[in-house]
C-alpha positions in Angstrom: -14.6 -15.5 -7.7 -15.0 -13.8 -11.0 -12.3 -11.9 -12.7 -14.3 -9.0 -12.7 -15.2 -8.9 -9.2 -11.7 -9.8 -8.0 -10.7 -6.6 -10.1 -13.1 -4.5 -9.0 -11.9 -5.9 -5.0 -8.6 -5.5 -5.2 -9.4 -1.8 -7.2 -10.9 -0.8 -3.8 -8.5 -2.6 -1.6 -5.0 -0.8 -3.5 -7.1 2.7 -2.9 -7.5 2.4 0.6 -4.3 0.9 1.1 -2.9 4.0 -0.1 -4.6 6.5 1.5 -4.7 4.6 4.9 -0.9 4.0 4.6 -0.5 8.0 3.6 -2.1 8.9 6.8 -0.5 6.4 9.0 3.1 7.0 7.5 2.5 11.1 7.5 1.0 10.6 11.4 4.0 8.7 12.6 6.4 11.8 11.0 4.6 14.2 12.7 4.5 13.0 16.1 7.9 11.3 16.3 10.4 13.5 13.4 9.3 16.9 14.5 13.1 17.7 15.7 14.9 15.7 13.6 17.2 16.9 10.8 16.3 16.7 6.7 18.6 13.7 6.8 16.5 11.9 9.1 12.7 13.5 7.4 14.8 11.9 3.3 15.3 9.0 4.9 12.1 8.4 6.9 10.0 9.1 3.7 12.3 7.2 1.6 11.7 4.0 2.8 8.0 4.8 3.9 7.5 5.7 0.5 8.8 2.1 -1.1 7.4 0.2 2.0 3.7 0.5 0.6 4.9 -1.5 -2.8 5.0 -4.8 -0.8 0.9 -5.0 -0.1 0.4 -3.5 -2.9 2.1 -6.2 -4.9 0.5 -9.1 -3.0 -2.9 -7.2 -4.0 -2.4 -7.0 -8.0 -0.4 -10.8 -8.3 -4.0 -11.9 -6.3 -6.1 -9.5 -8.7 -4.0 -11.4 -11.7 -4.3 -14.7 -10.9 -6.6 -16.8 -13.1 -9.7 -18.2 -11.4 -9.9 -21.8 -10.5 -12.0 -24.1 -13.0 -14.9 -25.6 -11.7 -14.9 -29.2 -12.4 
């Protein structure tokens, strides 16, 4: 696949991972830490907010990886 292409793929993937993963993570708060304590709502969006890092990583080491030669 060509470097630009793979860029412009991954550009698209990372923004929907986002927003997806925004409105997933937000949805689960609202339906399950309604009653809970700030303690619980820190923690919650803590690690829902570092969680996303791991696609994303796997999406920009595939956007940076050099293209096979063809032989």
């Amino acid at each position: 696949m060509p470097v630009r292409l793979k860029k412009l793929v991954g550009m698209i993937l990372l923004v929907a991972l986002v927003v997806i993963y925004a409105l997933v993570a937000t949805a689960i708060a609202t339906a399950r830490l309604g009653e809970s304590s700030w303690i619980v709502h820190l923690a919650y969006f803590f690690f829902t907010g570092l969680l996303w890092v791991l696609p994303a990583m796997w999406i920009i080491k595939w956007m940076a990886t050099a293209p096979k030669p063809r032989d």
